[in-house]
N, C-alpha and C positions, 0 to 999 in steps of 0.2 A: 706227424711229419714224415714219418718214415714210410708210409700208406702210401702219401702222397707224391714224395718222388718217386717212389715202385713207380708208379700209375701214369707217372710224365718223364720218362729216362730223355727229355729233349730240356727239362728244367734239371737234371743230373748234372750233364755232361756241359752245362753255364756253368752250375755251380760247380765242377770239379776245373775248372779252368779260371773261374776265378779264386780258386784257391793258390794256387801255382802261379799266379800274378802278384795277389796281396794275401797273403797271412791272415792279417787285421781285418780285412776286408769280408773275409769268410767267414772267420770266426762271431762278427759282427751280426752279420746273417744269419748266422744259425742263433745263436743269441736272442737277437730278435724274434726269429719265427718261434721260437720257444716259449716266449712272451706275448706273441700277440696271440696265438693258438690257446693260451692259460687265458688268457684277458675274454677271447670270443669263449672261449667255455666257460667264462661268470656269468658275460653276459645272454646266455641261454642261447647260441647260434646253433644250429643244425652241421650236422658232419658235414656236407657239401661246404658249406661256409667254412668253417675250422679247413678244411682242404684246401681250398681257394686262399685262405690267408697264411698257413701255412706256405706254400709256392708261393704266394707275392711275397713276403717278408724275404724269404730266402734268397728271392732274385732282386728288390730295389735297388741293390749297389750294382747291380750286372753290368752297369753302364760304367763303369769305372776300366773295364776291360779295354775302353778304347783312350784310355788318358795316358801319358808318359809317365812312366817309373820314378822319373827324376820332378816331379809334382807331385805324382803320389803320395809319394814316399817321403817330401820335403821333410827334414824336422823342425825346422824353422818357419815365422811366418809367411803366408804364403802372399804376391805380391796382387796387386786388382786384376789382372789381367787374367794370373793364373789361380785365383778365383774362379773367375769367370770361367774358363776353360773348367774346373772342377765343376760346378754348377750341370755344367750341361750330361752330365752322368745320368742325369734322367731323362734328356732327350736318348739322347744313344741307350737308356735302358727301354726307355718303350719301345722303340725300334724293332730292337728286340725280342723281345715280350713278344709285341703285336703280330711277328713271323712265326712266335713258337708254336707247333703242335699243342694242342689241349690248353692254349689257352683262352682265357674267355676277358668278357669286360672288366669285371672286379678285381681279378689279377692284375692287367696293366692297371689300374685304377688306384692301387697298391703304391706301385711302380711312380705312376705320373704324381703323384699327389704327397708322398712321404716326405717332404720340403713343401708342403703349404704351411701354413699357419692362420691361424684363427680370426685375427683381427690384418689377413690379405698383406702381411710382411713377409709373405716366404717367398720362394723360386719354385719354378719357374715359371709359373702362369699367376701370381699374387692372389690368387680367390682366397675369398673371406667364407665364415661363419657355414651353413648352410650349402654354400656351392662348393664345400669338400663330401667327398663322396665318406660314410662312416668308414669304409675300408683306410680309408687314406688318411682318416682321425686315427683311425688304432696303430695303424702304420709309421707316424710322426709321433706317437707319443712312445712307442717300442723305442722308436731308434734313439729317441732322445735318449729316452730312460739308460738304455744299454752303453749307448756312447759318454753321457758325462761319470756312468759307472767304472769304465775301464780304463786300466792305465796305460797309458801311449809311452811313444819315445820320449815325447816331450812332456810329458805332465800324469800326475796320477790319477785315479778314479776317486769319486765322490764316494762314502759311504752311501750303502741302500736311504737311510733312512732321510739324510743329508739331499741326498737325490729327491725322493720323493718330496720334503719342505721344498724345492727350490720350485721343482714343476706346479706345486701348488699357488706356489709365488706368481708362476709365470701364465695361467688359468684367465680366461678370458682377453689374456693378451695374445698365448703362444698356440695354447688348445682351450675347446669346450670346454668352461667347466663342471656340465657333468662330466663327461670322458675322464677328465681327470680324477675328480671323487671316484667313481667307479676303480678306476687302475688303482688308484692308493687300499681301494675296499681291496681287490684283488690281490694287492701283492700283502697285503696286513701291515697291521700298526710295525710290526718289527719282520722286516721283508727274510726272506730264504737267504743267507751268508751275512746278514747281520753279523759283526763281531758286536759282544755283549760286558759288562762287567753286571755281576749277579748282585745282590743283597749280602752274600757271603762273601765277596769281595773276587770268585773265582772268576776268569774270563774265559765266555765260550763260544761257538758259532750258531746260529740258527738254522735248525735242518730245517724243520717244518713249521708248518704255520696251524694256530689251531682255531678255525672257521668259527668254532662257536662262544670261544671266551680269546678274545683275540691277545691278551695280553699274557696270554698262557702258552707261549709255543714251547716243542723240544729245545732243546737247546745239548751240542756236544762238550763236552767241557775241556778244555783245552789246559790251561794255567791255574794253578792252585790261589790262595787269596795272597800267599808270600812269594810267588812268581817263577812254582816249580812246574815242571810239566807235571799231569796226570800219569802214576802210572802202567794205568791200564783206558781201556778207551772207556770212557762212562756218556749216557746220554742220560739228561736231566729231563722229563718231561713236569713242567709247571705245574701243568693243572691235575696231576697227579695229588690225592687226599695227603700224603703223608708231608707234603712240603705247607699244607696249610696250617691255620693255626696263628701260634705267638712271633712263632719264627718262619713265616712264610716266606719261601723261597718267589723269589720275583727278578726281574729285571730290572736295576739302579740305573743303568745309563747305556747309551751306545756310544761307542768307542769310534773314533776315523780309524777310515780304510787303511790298511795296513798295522795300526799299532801291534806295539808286542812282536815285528817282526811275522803275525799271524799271518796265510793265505790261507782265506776261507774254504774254496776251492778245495785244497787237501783233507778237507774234513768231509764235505760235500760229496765227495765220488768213493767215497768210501761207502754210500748207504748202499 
């Protein structure tokens, strides 16, 4: 990501202005391109491609630059009209786009297309199946992903795990469903900030993910099984020999977003 806006300072200087507009908005973006770049790196893309989607991801919301503060920013529902008016954020993003220096087709393609959906119920242009470009699949399933994860003014974020059952759910109606298996492969049975409750009863976050026994990731340990903090910081890796056995260490369940008072996050930016 960070190659990539070196290489386009005319995709910087969007995004540093939409920062300075909306917060959420940014943060969103960067979010996303950070998922769709993990996703094209499952699925075998060439660095030019991870570049290109990189920069599209970061810029789909660009178009939000030209909407009013006071709809932006609603916290309340928003009424049809200014819907509509929000909608068009991907007109005024391609716009955009299609003026920027270094950009090319697949970037806006990003851009135009990260509000389609699968069975042709998205905006702006309704195409189905097929007549979405795959950029603009990777691109609608990131932002999903990222947006029903987080928590707004108005409403909290879905657990990882919680998140990925719903997209599943939503598979052939909302996106492909390969795209979908694929992203669910990529992000693992137990995603990166998972909150966790262990076999031992201790609750923890999930740093990494482990490719090859998937139900084995690190996990940091956060709350003791009687609901003390840890303390010292200890990272549990599952698939470690010493946790197997009679009393094999595992994960019993995942926890909603927030229990325990936990922010995954705090444990996350720590590695």
């Amino acid at each position: 990501m960070i190659a990539s806006i070196l290489r386009n300072p005319d995709a910087f200087l969007w995004l540093t202005r939409l920062k300075d507009k909306d917060s959420y908005a940014f943060a969103h973006c960067v979010d996303a391109s950070s998922l769709a770049v993990a996703f094209g790196r499952h699925l075998g893309f060439a660095q030019s491609q991870l570049e290109d989607l990189a920069i599209g991801t970061l810029l789909f919301d660009i178009g939000k630059l030209q909407l009013p503060d006071d709809i932006l920013k609603k916290p309340g529902r928003l009424t049809e009209k200014e819907f509509a008016l929000i909608r068009r954020h991907v007109e005024f993003g391609v716009q955009i786009v299609e003026e920027m220096k270094g950009s090319n087709k697949d970037i806006v393609s990003i851009v135009r297309y990260h509000h389609e959906r699968h069975d042709g119920k998205g905006y702006p242009l309704g195409v189905a199946g097929k007549r979405i470009p795959v950029f603009g699949r990777i691109a609608a399933l990131v932002d999903c992903y990222d947006a029903i994860t987080s928590d707004r003014h108005y409403s909290g974020g879905l657990s990882a795990e919680e998140a990925l059952k719903r997209m599943y759910e939503w598979r052939k109606k909302d996106f492909k469903p390969h795209m979908v298996e694929e992203f669910i492969k990529c992000m693992g049975i137990f995603p990166i900030g998972s909150l966790v409750e262990l076999s031992t009863g201790a609750i923890g976050v999930v740093i990494t993910i482990n490719r090859a026994r998937r139900l084995k990731p690190k996990v940091a340990l956060v709350l003791t099984a009687s609901g003390t903090p840890f303390s010292h910081r200890f990272i549990a890796d599952l698939s470690d020999e010493r946790y197997t056995g009679a009393e094999e260490l595992k994960i019993k369940r995942v926890l909603p977003s927030g229990a325990h008072g936990i922010n995954p996050m705090d444990y996350i930016v720590q590695l």
